[in-house]
VEXMAR-563264 format. One line per 4 residues: their letters; for each residue y, x, z of N, C-alpha, C, O, CB. Coordinates in steps of 0.2 Angstrom, whole numbers, plus 5000, padded with zeros to 4 digits. Glycine has a CB too. Example, Ala and Ser with C-alpha at 12.3 -4.5 7.8 and 13.67 -1.06 7.14 Angstrom:
# residues 2
AS	4972 5066 5039 4978 5062 5039 4984 5066 5039 4983 5071 5042 4978 5057 5045  4989 5064 5035 4995 5068 5036 5000 5064 5039 5006 5067 5040 4997 5070 5029
# end
This chain:
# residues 187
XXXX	5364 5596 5578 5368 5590 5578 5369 5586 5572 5370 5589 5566 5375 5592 5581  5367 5580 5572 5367 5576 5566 5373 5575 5562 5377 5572 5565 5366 5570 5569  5375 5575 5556 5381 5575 5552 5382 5565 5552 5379 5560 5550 5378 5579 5543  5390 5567 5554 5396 5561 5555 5399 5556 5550 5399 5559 5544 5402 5564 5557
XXXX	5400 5552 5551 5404 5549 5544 5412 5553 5543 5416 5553 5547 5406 5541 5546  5413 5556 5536 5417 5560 5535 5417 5566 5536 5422 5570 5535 5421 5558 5537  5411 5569 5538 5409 5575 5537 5406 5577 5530 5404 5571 5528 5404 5577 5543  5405 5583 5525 5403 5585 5522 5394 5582 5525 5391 5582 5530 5406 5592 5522
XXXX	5393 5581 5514 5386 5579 5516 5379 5585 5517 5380 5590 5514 5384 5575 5512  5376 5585 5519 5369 5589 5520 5366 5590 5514 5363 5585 5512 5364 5587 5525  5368 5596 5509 5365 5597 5504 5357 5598 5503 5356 5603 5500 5367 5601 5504  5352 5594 5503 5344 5596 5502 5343 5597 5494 5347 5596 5489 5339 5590 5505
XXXX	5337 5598 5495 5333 5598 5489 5326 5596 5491 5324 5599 5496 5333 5604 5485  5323 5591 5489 5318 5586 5489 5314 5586 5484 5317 5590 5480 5320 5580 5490  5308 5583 5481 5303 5582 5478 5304 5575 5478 5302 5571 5483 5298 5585 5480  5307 5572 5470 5304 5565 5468 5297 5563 5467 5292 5567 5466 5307 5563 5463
XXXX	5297 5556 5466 5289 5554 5464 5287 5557 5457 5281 5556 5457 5288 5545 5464  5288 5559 5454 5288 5563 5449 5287 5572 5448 5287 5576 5443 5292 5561 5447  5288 5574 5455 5286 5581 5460 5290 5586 5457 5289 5591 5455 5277 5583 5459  5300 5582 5455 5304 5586 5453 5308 5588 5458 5308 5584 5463 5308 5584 5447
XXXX	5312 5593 5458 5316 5594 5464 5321 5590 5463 5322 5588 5457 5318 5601 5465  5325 5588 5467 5331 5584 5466 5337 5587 5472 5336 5588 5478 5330 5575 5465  5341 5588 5468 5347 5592 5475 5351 5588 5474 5353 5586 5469 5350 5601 5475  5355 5586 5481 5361 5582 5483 5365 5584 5478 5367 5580 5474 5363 5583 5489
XXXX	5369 5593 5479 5373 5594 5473 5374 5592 5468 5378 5588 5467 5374 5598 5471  5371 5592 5464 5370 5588 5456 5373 5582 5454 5375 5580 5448 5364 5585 5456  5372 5578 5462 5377 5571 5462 5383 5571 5464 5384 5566 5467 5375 5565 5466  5387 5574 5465 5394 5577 5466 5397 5571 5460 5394 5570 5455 5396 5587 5465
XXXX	5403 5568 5461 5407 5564 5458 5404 5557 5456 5407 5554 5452 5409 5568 5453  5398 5555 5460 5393 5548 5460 5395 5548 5467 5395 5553 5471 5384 5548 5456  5395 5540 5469 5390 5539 5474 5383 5538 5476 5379 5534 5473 5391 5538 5476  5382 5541 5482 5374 5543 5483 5373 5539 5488 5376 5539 5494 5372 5552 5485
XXXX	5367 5535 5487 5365 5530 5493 5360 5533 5493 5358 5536 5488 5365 5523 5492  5354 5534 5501 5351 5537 5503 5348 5533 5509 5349 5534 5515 5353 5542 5503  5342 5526 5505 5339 5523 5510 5332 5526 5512 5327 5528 5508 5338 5516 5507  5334 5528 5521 5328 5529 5523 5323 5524 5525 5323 5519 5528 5329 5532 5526
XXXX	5318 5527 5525 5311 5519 5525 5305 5522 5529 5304 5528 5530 5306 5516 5516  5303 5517 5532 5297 5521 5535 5291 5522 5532 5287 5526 5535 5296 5517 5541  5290 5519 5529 5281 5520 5526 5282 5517 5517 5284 5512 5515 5273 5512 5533  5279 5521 5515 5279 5516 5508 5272 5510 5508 5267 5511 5511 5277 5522 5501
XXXX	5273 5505 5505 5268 5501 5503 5269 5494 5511 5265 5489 5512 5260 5507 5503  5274 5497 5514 5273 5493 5519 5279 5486 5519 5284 5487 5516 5274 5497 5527  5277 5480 5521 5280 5474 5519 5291 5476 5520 5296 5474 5516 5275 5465 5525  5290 5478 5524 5299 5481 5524 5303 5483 5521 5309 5481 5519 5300 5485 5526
XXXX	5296 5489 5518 5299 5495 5516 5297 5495 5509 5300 5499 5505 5296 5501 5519  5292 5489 5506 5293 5487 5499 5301 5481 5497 5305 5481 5492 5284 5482 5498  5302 5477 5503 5306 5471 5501 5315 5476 5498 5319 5475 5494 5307 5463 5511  5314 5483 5504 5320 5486 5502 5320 5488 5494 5324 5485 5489 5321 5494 5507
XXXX	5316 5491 5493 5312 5496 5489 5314 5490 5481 5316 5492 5476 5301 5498 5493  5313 5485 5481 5312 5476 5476 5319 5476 5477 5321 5475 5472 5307 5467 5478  5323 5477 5482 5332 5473 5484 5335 5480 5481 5340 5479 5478 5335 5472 5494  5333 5486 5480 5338 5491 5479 5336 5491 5470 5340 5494 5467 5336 5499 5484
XXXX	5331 5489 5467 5327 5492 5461 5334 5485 5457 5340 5487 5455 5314 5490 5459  5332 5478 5458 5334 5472 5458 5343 5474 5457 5346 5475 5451 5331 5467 5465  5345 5476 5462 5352 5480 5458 5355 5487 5456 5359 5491 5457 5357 5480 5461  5349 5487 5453 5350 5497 5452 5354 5495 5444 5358 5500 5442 5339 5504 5451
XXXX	5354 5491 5442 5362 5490 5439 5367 5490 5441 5369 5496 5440 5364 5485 5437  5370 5486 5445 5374 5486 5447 5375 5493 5452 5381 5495 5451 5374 5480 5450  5373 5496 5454 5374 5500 5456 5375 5508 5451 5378 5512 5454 5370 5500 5461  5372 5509 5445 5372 5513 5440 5381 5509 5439 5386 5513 5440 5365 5511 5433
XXXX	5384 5504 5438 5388 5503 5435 5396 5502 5437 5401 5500 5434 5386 5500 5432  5393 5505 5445 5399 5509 5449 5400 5514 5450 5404 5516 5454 5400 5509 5452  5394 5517 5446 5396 5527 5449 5391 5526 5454 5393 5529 5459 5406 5529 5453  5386 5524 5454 5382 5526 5461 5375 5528 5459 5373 5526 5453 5382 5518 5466
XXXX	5369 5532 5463 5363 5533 5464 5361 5532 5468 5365 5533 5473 5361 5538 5464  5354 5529 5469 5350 5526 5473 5343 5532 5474 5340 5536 5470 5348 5517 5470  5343 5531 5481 5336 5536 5483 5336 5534 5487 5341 5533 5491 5336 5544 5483  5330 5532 5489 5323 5530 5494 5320 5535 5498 5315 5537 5495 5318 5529 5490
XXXX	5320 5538 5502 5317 5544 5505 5312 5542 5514 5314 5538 5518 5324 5550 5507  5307 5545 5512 5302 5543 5518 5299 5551 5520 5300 5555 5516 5296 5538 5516  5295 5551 5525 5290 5555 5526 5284 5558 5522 5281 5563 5522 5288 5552 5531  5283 5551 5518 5276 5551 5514 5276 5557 5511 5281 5561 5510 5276 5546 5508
XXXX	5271 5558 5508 5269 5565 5503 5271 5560 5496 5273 5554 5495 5258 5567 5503  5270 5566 5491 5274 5565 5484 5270 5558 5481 5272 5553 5479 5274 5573 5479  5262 5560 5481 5259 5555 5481 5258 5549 5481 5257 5544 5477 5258 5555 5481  5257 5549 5488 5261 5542 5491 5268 5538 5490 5269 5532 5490 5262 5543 5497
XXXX	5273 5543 5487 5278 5539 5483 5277 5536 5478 5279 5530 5476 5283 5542 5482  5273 5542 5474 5275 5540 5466 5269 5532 5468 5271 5526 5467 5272 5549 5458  5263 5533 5470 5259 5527 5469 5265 5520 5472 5264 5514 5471 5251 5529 5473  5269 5522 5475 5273 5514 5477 5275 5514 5473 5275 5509 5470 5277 5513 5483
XXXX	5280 5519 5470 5282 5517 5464 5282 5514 5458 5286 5511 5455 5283 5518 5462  5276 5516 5456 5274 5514 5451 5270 5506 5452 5269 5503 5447 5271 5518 5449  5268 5505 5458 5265 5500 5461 5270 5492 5459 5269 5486 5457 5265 5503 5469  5275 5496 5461 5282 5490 5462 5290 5490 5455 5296 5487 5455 5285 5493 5472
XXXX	5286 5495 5452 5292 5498 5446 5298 5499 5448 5302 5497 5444 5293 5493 5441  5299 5503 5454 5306 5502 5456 5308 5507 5450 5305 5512 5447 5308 5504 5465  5316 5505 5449 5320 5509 5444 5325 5514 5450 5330 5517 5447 5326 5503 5440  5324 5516 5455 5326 5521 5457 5321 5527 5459 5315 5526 5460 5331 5519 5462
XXXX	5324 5531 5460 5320 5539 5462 5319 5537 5469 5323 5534 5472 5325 5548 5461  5310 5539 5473 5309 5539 5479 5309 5549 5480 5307 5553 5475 5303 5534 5480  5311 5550 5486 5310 5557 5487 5305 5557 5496 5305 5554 5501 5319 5562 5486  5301 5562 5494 5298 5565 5502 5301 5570 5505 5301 5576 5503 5293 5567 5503
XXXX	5302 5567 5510 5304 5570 5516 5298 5574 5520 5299 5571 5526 5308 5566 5520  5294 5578 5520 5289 5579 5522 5289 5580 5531 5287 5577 5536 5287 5584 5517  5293 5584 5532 5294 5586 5539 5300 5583 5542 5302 5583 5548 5294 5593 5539  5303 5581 5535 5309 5574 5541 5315 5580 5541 5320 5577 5543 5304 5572 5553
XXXX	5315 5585 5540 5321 5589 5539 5328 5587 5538 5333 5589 5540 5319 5594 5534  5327 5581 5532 5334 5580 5529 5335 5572 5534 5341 5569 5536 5334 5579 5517  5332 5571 5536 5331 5564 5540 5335 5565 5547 5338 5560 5550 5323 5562 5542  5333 5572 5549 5337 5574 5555 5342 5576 5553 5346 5573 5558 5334 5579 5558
XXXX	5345 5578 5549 5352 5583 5545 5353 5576 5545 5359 5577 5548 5352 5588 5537  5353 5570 5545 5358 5562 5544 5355 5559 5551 5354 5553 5550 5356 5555 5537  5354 5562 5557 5351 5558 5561 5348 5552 5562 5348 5548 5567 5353 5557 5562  5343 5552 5557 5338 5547 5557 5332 5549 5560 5328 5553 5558 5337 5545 5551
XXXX	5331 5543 5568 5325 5545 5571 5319 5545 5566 5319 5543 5560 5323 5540 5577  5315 5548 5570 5307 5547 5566 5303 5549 5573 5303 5554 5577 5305 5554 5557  5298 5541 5573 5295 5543 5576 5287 5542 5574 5285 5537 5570 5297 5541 5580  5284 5545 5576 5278 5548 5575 5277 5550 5568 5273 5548 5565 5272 5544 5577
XXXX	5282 5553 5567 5282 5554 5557 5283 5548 5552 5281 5547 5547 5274 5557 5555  5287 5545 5556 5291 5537 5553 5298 5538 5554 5300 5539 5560 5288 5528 5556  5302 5538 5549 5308 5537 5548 5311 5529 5552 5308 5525 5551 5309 5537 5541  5316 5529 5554 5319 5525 5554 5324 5522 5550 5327 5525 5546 5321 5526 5558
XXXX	5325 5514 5550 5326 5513 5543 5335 5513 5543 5339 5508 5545 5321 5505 5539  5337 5520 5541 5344 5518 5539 5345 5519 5534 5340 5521 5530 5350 5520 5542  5355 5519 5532 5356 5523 5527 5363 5525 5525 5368 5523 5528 5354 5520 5522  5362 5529 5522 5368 5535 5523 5372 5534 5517 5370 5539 5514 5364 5542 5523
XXXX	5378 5532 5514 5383 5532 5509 5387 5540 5509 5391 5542 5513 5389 5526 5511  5385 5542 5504 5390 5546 5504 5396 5547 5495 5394 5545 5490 5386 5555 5506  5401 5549 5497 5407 5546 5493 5406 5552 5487 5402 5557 5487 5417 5545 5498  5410 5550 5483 5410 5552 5476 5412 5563 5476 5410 5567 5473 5417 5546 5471
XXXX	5417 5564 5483 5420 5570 5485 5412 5575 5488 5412 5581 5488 5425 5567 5492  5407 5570 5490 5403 5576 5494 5403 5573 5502 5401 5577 5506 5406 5583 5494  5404 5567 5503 5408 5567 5512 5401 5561 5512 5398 5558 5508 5420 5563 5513  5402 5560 5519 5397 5557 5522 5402 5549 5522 5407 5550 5526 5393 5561 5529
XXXX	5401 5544 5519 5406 5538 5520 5405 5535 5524 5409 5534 5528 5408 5533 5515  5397 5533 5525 5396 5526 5528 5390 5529 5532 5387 5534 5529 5394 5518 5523  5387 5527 5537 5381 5526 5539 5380 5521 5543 5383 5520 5548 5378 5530 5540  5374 5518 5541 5371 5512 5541 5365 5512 5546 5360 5513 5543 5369 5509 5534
XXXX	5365 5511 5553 5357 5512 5557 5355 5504 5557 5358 5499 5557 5357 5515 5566  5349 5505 5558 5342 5501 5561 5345 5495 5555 5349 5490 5558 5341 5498 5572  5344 5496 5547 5347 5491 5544 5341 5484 5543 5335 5485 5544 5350 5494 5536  5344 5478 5540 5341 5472 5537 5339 5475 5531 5343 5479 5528 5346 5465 5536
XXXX	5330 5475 5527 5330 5479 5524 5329 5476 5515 5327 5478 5510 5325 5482 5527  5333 5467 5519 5332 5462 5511 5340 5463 5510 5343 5462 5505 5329 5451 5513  5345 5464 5517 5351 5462 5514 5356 5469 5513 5362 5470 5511 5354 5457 5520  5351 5476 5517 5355 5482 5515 5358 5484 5507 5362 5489 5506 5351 5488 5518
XXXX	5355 5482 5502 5357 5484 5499 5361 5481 5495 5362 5483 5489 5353 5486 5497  5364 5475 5498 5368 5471 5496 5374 5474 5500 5379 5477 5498 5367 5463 5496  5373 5474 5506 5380 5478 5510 5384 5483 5508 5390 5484 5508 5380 5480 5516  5377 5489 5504 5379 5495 5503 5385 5493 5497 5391 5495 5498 5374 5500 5501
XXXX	5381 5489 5490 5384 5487 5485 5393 5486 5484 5397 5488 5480 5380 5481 5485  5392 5481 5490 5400 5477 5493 5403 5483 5495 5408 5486 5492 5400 5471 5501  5399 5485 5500 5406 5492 5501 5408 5496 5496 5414 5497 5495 5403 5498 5507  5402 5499 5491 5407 5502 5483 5412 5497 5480 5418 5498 5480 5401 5503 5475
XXXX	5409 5492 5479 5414 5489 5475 5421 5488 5479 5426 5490 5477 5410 5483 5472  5420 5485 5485 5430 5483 5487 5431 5491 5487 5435 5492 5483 5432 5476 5497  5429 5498 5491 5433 5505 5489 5435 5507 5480 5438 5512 5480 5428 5511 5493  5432 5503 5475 5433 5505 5471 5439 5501 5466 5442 5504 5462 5428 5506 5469
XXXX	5440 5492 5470 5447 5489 5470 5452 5490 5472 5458 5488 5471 5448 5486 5471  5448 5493 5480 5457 5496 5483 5460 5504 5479 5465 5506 5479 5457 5498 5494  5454 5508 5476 5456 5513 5473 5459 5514 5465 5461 5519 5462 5451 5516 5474  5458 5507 5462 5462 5504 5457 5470 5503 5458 5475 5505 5456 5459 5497 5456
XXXX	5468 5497 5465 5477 5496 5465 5479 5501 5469 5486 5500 5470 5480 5487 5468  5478 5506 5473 5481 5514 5475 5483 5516 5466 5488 5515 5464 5473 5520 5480  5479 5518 5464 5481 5521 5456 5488 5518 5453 5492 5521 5450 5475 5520 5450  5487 5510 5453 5491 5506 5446 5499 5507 5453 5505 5508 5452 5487 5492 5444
XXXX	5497 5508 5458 5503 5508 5463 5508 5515 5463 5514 5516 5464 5500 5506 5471  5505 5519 5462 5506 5523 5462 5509 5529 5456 5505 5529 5452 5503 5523 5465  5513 5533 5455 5517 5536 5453 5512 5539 5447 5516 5540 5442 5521 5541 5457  5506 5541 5445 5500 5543 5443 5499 5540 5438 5497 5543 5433 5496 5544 5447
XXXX	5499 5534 5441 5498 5527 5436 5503 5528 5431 5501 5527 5425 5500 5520 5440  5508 5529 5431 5513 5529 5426 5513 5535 5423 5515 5534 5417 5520 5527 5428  5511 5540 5423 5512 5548 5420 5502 5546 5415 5500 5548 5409 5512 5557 5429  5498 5543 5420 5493 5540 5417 5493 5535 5408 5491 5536 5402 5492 5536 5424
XXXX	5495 5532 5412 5499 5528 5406 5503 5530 5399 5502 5529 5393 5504 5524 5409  5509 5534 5403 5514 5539 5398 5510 5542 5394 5511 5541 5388 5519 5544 5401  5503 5546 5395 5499 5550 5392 5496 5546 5386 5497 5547 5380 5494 5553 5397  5492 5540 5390 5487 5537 5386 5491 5533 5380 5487 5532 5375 5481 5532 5392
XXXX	5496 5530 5380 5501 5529 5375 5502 5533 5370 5502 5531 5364 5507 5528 5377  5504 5539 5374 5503 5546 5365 5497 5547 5364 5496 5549 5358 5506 5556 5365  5493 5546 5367 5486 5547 5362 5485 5542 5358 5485 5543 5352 5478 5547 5365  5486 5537 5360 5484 5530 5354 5493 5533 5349 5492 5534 5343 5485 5518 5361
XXXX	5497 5533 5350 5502 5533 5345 5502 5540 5342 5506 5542 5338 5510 5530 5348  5497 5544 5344 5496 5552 5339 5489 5550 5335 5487 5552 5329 5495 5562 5345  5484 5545 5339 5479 5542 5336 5480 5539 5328 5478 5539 5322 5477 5538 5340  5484 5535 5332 5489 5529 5325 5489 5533 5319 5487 5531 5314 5497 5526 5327
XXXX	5493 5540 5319 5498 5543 5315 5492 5548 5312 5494 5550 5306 5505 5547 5320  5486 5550 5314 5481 5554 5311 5479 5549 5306 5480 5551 5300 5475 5557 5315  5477 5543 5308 5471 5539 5305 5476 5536 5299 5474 5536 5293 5466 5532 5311  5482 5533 5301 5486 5530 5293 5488 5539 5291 5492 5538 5287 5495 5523 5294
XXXX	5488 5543 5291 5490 5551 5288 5483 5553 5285 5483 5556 5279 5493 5557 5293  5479 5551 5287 5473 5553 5282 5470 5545 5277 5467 5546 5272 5466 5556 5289  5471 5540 5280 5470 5533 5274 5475 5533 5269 5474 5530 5264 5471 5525 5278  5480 5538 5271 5486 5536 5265 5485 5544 5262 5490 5546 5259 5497 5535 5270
XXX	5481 5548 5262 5479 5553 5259 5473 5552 5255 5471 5556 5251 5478 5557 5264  5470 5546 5255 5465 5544 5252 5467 5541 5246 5463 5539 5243 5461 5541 5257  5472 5539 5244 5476 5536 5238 5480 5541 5232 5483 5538 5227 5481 5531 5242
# end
């Protein structure tokens, strides 16, 4: 049975285009985007592949990872990669194992192109089927960013915020009190 939105995500370990292992755990406390594609080198599955590289800023500078995952052999990735300089990690899925674990069809050993959000906790947030593969990675984008404004004004609203604050005040005013105690030591 395929893993839900808000279920615990499917831990793998995969082989990037660089023929390292890479395990879901690792990214615990990021979020993990996980575009699946069907073929490397194909006009689709390059345009995703240019849309996801194109904000892989933006997506570094919300706490997020980007990965690409197909059927292909390791080969076959790294050569698209390097083909097209994407700035994120492609991994293979050889037997489609972790594809099934997110319910992504594959037929005749082609993935279907979705994609799978999962949240900073380990939890499966979002999934995305049969996506647009010029505009998915702007949707994924939007969706981090408005969950990371409403998890701003959750914090500034709430009781946390102020014990937050109370803290970060004595550091700066025990900060203050080191740096002129040691400049006024210097005289």
């Amino acid at each position: 049975m395929a893993i839900e939105e808000g279920q615990p995500a499917y831990n793998f370990k995969l082989y990037n285009e660089s023929n390292k292992l890479i395990q879901l755990s690792d990214y615990k406390g990021k979020w993990v985007i996980l575009y699946f594609y069907p073929k490397a080198g194909t006009p689709g599955c390059t345009t995703q592949g240019k849309e996801y590289s194109k904000l892989y800023d933006k997506f570094v500078s919300v706490n997020a990872v980007v990965f690409g995952i197909s059927t292909d052999d390791v080969e076959s990735i790294k050569k698209f990669k390097e083909k097209y300089g994407f700035k994120h990690s492609l991994l293979s899925d050889p037997k489609g194992e972790v594809a099934k674990a997110y319910g992504v069809k594959t037929f005749f050993g082609l993935c279907s192109r979705d994609t799978i959000l999962i949240n900073p906790e380990g939890k499966v947030e979002k999934i995305y089927r049969g996506v647009d593969p010029a505009s998915d990675p702007y949707k994924v984008l939007e969706y981090i960013t408005e969950k990371a404004k409403k998890w701003v004004v959750e914090i500034v609203r709430s009781d946390d915020f102020f014990k937050f604050y109370t803290f970060w005040r004595i550091c700066v005013i025990y900060t203050w009190h080191l740096a002129v105690k040691n400049y006024s030591s210097d005289f």
